[in-house]
DRENMAR-564373 format. One record per residue (C-alpha): residue number from 1; x, y, z. Coordinates in steps of 0.5 Angstrom, whole numbers, plus 2048, in hexadecimal, padded with zeros to 3 digits. Layout:
<nodes>
<node><k>NUM</k><xx>X</xx><yy>Y</yy><zz>Z</zz></node>
...
</nodes>
This chain:
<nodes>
<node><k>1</k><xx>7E0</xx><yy>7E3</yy><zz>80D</zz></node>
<node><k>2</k><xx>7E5</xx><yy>7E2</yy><zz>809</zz></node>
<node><k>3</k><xx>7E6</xx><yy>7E9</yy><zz>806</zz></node>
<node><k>4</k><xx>7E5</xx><yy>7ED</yy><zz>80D</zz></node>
<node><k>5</k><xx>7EA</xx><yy>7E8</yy><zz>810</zz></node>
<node><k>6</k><xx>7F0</xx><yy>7EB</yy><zz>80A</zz></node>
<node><k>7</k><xx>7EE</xx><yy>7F2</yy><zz>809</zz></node>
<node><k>8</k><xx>7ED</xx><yy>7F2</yy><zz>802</zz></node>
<node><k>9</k><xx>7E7</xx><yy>7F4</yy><zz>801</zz></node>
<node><k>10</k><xx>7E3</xx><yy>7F8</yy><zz>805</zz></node>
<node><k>11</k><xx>7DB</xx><yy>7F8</yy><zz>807</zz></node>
<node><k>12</k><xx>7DA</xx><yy>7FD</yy><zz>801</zz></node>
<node><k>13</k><xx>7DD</xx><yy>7FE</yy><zz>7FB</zz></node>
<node><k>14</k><xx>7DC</xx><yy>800</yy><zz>7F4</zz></node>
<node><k>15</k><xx>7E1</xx><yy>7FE</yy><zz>7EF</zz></node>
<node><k>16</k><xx>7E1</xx><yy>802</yy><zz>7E7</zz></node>
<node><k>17</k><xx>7E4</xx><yy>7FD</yy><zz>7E2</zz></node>
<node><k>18</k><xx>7E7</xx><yy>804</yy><zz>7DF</zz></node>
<node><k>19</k><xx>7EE</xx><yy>803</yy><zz>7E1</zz></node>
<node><k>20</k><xx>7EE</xx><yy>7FC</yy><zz>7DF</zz></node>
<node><k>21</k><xx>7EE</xx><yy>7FF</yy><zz>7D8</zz></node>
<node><k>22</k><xx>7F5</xx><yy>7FD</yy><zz>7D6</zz></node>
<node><k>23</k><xx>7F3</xx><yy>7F5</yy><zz>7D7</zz></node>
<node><k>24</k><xx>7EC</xx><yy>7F4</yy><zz>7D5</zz></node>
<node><k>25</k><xx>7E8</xx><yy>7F9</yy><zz>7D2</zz></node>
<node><k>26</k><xx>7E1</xx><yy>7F8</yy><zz>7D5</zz></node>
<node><k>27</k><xx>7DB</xx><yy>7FB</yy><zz>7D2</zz></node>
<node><k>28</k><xx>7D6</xx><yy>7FF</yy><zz>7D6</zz></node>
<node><k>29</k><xx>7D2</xx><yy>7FB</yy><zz>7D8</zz></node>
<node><k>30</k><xx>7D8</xx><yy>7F8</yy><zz>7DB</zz></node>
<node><k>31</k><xx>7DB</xx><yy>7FD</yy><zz>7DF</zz></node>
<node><k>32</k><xx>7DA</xx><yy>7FE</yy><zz>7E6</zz></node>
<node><k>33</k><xx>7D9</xx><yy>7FA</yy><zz>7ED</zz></node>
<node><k>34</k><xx>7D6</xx><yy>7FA</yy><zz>7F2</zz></node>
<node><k>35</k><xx>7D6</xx><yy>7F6</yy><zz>7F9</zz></node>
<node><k>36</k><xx>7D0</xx><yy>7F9</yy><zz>7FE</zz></node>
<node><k>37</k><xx>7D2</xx><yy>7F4</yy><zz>803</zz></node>
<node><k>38</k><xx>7D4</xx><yy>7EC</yy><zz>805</zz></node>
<node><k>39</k><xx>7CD</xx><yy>7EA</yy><zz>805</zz></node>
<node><k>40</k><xx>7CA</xx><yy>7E4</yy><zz>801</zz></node>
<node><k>41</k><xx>7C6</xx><yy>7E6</yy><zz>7FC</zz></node>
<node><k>42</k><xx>7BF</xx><yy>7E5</yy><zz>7FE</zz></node>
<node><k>43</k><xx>7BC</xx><yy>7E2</yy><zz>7F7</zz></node>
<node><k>44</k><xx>7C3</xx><yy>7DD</yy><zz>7F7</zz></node>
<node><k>45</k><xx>7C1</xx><yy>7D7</yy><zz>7F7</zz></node>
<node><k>46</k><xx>7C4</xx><yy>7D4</yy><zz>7FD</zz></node>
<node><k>47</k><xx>7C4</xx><yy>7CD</yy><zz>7FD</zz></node>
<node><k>48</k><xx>7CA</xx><yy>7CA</yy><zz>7FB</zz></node>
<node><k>49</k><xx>7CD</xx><yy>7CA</yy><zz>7F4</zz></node>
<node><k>50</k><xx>7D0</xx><yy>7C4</yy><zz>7F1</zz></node>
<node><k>51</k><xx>7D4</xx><yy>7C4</yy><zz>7EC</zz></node>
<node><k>52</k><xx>7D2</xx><yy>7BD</yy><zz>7E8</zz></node>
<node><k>53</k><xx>7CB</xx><yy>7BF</yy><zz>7E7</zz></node>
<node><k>54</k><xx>7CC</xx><yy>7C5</yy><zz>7E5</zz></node>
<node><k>55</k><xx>7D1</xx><yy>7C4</yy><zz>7DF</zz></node>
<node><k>56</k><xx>7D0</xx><yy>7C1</yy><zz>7D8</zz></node>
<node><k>57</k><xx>7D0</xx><yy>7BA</yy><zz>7D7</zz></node>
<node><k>58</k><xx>7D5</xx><yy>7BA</yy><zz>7D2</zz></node>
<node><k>59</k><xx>7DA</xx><yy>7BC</yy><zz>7D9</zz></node>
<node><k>60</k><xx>7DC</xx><yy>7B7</yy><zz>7DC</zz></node>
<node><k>61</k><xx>7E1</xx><yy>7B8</yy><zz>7E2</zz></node>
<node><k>62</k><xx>7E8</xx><yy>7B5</yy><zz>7E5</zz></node>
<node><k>63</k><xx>7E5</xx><yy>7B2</yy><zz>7EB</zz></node>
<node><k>64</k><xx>7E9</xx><yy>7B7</yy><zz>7EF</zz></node>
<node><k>65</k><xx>7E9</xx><yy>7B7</yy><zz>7F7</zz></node>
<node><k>66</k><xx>7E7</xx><yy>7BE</yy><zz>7F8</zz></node>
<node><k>67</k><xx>7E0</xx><yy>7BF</yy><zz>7FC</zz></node>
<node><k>68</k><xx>7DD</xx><yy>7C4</yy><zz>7F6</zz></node>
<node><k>69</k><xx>7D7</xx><yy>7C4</yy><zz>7F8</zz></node>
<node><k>70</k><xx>7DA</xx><yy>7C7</yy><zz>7FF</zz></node>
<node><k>71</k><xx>7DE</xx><yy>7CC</yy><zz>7FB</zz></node>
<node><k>72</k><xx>7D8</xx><yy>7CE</yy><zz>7F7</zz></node>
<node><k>73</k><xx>7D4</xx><yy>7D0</yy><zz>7FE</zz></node>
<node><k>74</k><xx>7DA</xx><yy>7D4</yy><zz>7FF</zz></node>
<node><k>75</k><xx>7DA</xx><yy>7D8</yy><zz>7F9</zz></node>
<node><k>76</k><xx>7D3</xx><yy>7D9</yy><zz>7FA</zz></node>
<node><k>77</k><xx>7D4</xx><yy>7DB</yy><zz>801</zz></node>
<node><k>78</k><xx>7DA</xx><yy>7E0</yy><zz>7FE</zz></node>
<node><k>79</k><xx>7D6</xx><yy>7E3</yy><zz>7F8</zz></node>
<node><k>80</k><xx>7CF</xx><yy>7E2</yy><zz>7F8</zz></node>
<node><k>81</k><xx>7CE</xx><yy>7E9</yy><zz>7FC</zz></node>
<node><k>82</k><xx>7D2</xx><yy>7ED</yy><zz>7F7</zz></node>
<node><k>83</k><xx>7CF</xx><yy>7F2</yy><zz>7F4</zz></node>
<node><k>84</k><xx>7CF</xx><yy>7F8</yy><zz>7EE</zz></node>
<node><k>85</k><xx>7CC</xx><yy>7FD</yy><zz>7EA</zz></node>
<node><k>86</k><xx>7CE</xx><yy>7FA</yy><zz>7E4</zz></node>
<node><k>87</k><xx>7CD</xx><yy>7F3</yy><zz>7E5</zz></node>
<node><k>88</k><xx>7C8</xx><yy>7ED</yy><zz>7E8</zz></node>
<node><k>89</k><xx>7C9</xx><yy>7EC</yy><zz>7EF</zz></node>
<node><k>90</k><xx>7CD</xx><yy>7E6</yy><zz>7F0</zz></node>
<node><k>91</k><xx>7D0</xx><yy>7E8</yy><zz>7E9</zz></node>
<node><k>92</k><xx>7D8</xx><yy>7E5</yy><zz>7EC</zz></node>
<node><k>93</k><xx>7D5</xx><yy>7DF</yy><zz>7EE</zz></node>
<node><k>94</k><xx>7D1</xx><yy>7DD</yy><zz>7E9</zz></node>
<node><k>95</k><xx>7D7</xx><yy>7DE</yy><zz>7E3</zz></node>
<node><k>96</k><xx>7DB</xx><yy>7DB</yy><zz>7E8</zz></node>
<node><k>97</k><xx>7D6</xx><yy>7D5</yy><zz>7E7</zz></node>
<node><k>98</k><xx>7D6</xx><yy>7D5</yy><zz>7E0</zz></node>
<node><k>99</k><xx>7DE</xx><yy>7D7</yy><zz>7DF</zz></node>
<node><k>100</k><xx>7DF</xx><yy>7D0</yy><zz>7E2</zz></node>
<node><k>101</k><xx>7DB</xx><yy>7CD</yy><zz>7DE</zz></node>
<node><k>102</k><xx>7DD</xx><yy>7CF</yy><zz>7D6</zz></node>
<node><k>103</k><xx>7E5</xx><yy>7CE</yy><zz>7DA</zz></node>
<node><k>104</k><xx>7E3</xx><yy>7C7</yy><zz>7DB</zz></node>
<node><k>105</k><xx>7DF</xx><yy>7C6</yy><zz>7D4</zz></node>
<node><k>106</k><xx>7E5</xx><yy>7CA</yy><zz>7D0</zz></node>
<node><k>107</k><xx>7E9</xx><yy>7C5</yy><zz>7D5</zz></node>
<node><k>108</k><xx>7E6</xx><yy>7BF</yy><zz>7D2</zz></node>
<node><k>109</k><xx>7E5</xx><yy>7C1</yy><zz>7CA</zz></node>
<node><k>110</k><xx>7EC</xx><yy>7C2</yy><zz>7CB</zz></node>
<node><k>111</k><xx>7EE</xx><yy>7BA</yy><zz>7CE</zz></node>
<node><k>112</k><xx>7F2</xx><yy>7BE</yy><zz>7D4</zz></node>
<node><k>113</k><xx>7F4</xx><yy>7BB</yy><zz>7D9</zz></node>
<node><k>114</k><xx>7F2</xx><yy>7BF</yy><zz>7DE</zz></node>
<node><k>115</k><xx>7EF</xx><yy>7BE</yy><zz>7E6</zz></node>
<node><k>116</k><xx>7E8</xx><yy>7C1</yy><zz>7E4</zz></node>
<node><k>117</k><xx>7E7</xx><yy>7C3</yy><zz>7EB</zz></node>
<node><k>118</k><xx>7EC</xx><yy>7C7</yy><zz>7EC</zz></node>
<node><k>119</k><xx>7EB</xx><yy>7CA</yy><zz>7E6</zz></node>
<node><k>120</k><xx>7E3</xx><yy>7CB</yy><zz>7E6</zz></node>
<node><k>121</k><xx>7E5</xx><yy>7CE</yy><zz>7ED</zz></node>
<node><k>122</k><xx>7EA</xx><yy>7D3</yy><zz>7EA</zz></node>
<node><k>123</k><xx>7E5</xx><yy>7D5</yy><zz>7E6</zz></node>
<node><k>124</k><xx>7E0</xx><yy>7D6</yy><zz>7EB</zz></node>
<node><k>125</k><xx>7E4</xx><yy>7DA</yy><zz>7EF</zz></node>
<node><k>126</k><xx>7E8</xx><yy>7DE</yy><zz>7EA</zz></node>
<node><k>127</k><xx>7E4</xx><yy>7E5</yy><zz>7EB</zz></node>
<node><k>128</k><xx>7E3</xx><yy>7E5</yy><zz>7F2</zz></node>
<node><k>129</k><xx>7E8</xx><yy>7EA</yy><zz>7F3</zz></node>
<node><k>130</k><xx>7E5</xx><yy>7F0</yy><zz>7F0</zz></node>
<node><k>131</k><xx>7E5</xx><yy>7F7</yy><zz>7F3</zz></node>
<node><k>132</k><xx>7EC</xx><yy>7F6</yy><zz>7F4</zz></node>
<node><k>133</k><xx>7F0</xx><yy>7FA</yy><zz>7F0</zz></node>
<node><k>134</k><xx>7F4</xx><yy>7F3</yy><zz>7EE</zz></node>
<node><k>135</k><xx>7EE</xx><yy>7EF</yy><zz>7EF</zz></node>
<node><k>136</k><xx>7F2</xx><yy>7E9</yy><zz>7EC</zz></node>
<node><k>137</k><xx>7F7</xx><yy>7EA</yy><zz>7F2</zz></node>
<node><k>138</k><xx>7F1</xx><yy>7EA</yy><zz>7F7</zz></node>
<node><k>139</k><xx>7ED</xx><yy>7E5</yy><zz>7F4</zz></node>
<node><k>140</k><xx>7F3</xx><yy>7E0</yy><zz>7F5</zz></node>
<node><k>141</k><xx>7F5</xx><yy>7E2</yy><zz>7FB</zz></node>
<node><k>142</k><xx>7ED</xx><yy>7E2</yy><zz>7FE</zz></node>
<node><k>143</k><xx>7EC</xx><yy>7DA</yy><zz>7FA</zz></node>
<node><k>144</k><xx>7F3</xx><yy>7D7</yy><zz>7FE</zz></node>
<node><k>145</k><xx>7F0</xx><yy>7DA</yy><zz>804</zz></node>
<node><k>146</k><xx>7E9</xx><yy>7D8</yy><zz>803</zz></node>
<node><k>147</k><xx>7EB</xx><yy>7D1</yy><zz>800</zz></node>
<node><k>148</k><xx>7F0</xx><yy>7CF</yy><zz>805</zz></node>
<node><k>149</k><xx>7EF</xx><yy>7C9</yy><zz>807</zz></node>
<node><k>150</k><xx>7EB</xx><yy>7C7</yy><zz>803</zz></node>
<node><k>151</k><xx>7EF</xx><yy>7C6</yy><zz>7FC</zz></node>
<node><k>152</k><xx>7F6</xx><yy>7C3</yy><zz>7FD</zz></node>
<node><k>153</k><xx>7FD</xx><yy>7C8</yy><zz>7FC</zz></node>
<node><k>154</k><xx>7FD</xx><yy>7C6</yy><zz>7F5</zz></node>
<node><k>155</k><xx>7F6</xx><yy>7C7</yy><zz>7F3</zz></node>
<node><k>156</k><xx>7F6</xx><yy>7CE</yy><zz>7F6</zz></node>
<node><k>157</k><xx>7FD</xx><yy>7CF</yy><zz>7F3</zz></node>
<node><k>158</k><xx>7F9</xx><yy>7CE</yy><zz>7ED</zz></node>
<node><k>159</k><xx>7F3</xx><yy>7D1</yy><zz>7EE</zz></node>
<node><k>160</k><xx>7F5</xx><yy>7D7</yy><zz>7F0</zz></node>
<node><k>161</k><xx>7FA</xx><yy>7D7</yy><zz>7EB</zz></node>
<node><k>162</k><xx>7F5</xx><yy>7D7</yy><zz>7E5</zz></node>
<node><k>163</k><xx>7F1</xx><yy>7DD</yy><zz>7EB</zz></node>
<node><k>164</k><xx>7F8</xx><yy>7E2</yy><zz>7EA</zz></node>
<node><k>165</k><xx>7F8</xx><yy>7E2</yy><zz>7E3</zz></node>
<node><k>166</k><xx>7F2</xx><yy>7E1</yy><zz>7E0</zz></node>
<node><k>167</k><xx>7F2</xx><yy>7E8</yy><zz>7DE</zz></node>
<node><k>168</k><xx>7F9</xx><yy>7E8</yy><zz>7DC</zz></node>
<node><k>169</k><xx>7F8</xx><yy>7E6</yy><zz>7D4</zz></node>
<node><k>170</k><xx>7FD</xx><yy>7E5</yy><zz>7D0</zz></node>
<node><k>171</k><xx>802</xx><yy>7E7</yy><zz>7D5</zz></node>
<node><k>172</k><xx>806</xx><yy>7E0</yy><zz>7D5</zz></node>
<node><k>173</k><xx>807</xx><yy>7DA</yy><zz>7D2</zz></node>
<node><k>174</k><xx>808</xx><yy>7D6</yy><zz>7D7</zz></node>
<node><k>175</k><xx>800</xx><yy>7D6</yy><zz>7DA</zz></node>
<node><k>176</k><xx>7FF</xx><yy>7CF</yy><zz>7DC</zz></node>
<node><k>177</k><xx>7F8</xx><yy>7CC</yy><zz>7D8</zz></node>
<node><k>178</k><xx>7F4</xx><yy>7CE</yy><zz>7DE</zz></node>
<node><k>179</k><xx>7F5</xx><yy>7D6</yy><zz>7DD</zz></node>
<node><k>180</k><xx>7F4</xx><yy>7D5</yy><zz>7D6</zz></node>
<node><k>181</k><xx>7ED</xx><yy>7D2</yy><zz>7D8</zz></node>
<node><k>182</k><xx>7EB</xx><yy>7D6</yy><zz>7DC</zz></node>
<node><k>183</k><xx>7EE</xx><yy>7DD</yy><zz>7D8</zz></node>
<node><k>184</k><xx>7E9</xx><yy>7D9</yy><zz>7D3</zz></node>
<node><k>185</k><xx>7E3</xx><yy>7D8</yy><zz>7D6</zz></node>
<node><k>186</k><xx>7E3</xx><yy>7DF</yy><zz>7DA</zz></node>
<node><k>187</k><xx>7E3</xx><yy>7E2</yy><zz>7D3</zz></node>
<node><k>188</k><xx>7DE</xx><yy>7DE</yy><zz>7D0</zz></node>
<node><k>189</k><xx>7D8</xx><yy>7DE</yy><zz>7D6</zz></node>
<node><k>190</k><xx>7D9</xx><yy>7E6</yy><zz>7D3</zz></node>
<node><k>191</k><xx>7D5</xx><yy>7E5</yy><zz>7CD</zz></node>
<node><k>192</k><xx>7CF</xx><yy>7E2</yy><zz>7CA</zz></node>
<node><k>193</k><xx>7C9</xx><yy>7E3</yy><zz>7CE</zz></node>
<node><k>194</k><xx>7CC</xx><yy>7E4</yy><zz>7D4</zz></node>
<node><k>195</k><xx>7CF</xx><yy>7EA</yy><zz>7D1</zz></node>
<node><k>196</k><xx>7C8</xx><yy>7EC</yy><zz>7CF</zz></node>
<node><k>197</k><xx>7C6</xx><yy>7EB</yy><zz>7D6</zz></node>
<node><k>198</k><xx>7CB</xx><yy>7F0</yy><zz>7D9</zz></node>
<node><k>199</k><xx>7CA</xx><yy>7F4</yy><zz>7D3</zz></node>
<node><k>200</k><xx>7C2</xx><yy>7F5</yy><zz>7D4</zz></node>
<node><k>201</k><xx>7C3</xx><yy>7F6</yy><zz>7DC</zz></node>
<node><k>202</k><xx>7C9</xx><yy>7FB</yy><zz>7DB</zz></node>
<node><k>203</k><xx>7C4</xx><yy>7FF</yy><zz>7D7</zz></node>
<node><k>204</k><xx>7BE</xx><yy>7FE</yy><zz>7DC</zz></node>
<node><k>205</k><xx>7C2</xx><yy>800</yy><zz>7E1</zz></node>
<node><k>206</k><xx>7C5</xx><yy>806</yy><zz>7DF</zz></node>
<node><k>207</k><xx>7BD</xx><yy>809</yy><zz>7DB</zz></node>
<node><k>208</k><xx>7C0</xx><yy>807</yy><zz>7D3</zz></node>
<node><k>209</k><xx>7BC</xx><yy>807</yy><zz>7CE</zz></node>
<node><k>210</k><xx>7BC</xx><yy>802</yy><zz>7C8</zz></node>
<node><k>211</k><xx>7BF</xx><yy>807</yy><zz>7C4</zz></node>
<node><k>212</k><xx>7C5</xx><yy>807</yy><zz>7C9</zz></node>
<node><k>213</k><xx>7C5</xx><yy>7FF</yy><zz>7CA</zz></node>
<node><k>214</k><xx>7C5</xx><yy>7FF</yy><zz>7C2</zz></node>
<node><k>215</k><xx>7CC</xx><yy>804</yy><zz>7C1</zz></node>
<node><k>216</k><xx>7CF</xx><yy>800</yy><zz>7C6</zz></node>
<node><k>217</k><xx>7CF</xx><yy>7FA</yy><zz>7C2</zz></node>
<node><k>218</k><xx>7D1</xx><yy>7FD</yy><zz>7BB</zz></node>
<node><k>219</k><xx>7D5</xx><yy>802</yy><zz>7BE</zz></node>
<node><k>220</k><xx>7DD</xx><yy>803</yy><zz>7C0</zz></node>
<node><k>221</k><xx>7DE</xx><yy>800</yy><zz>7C6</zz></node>
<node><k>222</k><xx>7DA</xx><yy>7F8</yy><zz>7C5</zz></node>
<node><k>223</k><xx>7DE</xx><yy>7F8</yy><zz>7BF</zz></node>
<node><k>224</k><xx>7E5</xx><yy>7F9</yy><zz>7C3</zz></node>
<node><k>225</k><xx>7E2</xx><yy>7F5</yy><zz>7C9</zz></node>
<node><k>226</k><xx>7E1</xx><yy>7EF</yy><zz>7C4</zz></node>
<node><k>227</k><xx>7E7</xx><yy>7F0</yy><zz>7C1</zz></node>
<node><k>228</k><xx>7EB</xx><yy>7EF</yy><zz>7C8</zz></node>
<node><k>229</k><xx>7E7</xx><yy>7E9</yy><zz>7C8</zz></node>
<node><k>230</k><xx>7E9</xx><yy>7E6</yy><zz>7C2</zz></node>
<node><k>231</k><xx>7F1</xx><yy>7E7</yy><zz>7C3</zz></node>
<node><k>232</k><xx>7F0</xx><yy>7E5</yy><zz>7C9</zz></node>
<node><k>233</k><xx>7EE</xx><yy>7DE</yy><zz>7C9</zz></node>
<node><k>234</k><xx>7F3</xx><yy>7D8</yy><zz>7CA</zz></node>
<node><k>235</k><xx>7F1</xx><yy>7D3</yy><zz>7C5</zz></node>
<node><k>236</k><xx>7ED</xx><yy>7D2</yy><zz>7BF</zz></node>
<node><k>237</k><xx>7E7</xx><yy>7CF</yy><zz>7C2</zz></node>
<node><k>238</k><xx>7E6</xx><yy>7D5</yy><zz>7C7</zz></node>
<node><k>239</k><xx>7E6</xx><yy>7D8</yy><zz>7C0</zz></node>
<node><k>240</k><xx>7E0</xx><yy>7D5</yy><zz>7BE</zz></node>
<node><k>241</k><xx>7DC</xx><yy>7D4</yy><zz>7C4</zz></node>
<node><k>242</k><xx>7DD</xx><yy>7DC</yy><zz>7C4</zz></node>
<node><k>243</k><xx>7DB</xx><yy>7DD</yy><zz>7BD</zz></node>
<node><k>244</k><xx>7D5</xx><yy>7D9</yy><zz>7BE</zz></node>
<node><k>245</k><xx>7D3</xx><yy>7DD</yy><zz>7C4</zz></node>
<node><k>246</k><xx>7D4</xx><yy>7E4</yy><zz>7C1</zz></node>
<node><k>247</k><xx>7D0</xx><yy>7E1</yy><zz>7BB</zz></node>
<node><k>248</k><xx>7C9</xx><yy>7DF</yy><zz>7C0</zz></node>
<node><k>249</k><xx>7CB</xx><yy>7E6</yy><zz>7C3</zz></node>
<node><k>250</k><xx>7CB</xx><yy>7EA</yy><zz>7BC</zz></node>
<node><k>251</k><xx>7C5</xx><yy>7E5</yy><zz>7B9</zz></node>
<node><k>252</k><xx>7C1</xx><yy>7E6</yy><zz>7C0</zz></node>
<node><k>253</k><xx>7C1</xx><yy>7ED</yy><zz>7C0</zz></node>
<node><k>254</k><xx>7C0</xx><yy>7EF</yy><zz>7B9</zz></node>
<node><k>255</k><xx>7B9</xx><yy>7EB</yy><zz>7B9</zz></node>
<node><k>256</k><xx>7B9</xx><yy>7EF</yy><zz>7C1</zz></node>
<node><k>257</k><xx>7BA</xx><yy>7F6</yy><zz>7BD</zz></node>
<node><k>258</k><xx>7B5</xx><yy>7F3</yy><zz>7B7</zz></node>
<node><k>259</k><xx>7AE</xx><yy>7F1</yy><zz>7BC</zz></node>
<node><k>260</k><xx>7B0</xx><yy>7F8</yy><zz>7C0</zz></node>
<node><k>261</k><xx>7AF</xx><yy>7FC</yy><zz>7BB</zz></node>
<node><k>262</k><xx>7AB</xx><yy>7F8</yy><zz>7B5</zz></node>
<node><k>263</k><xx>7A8</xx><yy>7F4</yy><zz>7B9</zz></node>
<node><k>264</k><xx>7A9</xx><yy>7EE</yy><zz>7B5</zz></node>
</nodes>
C-alpha cells in the first residue's frame, strides 16, 4: 500500500476538521474522521466502476488515453475502507466519485476544453489525503505515487495540481480551470440531499434528537457554512446548481419536519 510505503498516514488515525476552521467552516456533522484500518470495506461494491456507465448522459468525454477504469480500481482499493464516526464508510471514495462527475458536468456546460479524464481523475482523488494536517499535500503527493505510471507527467501535473489547491479558494488568480472545477464541485456535492444524508447520519450517530437536527438547520453555523459556499464558487452556473440543491435540501426537509410532527 501506497500509504504504508509514504509514511504519511498511519494505520489508525483521527483527524478533527476544527483546526481547519480558517479555511472552510465545516458544520458538525462535518467534523471528525477517522480510519480504523486499510481494508476495503466489506459492503463496497467490488466490481470494477466504469466511469462512462455511471455519468450523465449529457457528459460526453475527450477520448482521453488514461486507463480510467484502472484508476477507479485504485480509488477503490485507496478509499473504500475508510471509515468515520460521522460519516458513511466509503464516504472519501464515494464523493470522490461524485466530485469527478459534476467537474466534468460543470466542465461541459461551460464548453471548456478541458481532458475529462484528467479532470474526473483530479476530483476523484482530491480528498484522499485526509487525516493529515495538510490533507491537500498528502492527497497530492499519495495520487502522483499511486498513479505513477498510469497517467502521463503532464496529467499528474494537472491532476495533482487541482488535489493541492482544491482546498485553497480564492487564494490565486491564476488557478487553472481544472482546479476552479474541482473546487467547484467539491463544494456542490456538500449540499441537497447528499447534506441530508450526512446530516441524518451525523445526528443518529451521536444520539440527537429531532429538536437538535432541527436547531441545526435554522441555526448559526448552516447559516455561516452556506455563506461560505456561496462566496466560494468560481462560476455562475456552480451558483445556480448550488441554489437548486439547497432549495430541495430546504423543500425536503420542511415536508420531512411537517409528517414528523404533523403527520401530514
Amino acid at each position: 500500500m501506497i500509504y504504508a510505503q509514504s509514511g504519511i498516514i498511519a494505520p489508525t488515525w483521527t483527524h478533527s476538521y476544527q483546526n481547519q476552521r480558517d479555511s472552510v467552516a465545516h458544520p458538525p456533522h462535518r467534523r471528525g474522521f477517522e480510519r480504523t484500518d486499510r481494508t476495503p470495506f466489506a459492503a463496497a461494491d467490488s466490481s470494477p466502476l466504469r466511469f462512462g456507465e455511471r455519468l450523465n448522459a449529457t457528459v460526453v468525454l475527450h477520448g482521453g488515453k488514461m486507463n480510467v477504469q484502472r484508476i477507479e480500481q485504485i480509488a477503490q482499493a485507496e478509499m473504500a475502507g475508510c471509515r468515520s464516526d460521522t460519516r458513511e464508510p466509503g464516504w472519501i471514495l464515494y464523493h470522490g466519485q461524485r466530485t469527478g462527475k459534476l467537474a466534468v458536468v460543470l466542465a461541459q456546460k461551460l464548453n471548456y476544453d478541458v481532458d475529462c479524464d484528467v479532470l474526473y481523475t483530479a476530483g476523484l482523488f482530491h480528498d484522499i489525503g485526509k487525516g493529515n494536517d495538510s490533507h491537500n499535500e498528502a492527497g497530492a503527493h499519495l495520487t502522483r505515487s499511486l498513479l505513477s505510471g498510469i497517467a502521463t507527467s503532464s496529467e499528474l501535473d494537472e491532476i495533482c495540481d487541482a488535489i493541492r489547491c482544491h482546498n485553497q479558494r480564492k487564494k490565486s488568480d491564476s488557478f487553472s480551470d481544472y482546479v476552479k472545477l474541482v473546487q467547484d464541485a467539491d463544494l456542490i456535492d456538500h449540499v441537497g440531499l447528499i447534506d441530508v444524508w450526512m446530516a441524518f447520519y451525523w445526528s443518529g450517530h451521536h444520539g440527537e434528537s429531532i429538536h437538535d437536527h432541527i436547531a441545526y438547520y435554522k441555526g448559526e453555523e448552516c447559516r455561516r457554512w452556506r455563506a461560505y459556499m456561496r462566496t466560494h464558487l468560481n462560476y455562475d452556473v456552480s451558483q445556480q446548481m448550488f441554489e437548486e440543491r439547497i432549495q430541495l435540501e430546504d423543500d425536503l426537509l420542511s415536508r420531512f419536519h411537517k409528517m414528523y410532527f404533523d403527520g401530514i
